[in-house]
C-alpha positions as CSV (number, residue, x, y, z in Angstrom):
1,X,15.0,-16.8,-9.3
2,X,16.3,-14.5,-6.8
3,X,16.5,-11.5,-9.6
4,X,12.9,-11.8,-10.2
5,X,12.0,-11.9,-6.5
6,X,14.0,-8.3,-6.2
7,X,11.5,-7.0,-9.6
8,X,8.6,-8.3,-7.8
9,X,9.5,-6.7,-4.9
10,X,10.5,-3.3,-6.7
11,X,7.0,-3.5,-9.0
12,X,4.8,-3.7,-5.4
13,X,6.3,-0.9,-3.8
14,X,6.1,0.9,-7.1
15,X,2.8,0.8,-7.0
16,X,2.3,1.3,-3.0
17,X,3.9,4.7,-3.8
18,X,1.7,5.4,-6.4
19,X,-1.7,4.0,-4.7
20,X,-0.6,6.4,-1.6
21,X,-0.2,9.4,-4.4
22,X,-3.4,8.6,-5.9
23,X,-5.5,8.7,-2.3
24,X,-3.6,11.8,-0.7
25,X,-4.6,14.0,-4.4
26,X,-8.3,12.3,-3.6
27,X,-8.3,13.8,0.0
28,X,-6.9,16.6,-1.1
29,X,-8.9,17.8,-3.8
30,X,-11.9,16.1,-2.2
31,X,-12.4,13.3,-5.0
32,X,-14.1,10.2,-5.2
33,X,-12.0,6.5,-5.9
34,X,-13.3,3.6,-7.2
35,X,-13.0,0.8,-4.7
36,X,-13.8,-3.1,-5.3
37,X,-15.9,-3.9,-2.6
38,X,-19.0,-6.8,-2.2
39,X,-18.1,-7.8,-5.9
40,X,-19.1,-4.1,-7.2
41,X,-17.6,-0.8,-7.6
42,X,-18.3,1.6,-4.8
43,X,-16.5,4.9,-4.9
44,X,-15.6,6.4,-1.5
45,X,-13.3,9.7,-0.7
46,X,-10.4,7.8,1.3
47,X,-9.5,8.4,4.7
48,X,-6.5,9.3,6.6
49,X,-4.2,6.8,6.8
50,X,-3.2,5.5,10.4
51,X,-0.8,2.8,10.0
52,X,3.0,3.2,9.7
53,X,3.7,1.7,6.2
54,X,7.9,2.0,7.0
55,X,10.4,-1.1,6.5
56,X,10.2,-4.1,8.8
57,X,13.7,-4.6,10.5
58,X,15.4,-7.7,9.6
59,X,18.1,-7.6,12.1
60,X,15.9,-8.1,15.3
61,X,17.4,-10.5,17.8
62,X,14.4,-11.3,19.8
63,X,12.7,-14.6,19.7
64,X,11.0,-15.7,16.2
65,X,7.8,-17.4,16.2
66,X,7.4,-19.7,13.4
């Protein structure tokens, strides 16, 4: 089981990488991209992206809130 958790986690940064790809050659070229929104398809030129998409570290030794 744990194999397939490691592809599952491989496959969705696989296609975070891509997504991110896909929206900075939008901005770029000043392009349109299809977005699933209200249950249709609105296109939209994506915006600059503000949030820090990095690793979360596993070895903090603060307290854990469960």
């Amino acid at each position: 089981m744990k194999k397939h958790n490691e592809y599952t986690i491989l496959g969705f940064k696989a296609l975070k990488r891509a997504a991110a790809k896909v929206a900075d050659n939008a901005r770029k070229n000043n392009l349109k991209i299809p977005i699933w929104r209200n249950g249709r398809i609105e296109y939209e030129i994506p915006g600059v992206i503000t949030e820090h998409g990095g690793a979360v570290d596993q070895s903090h030794s603060g307290p854990v809130e469960k």
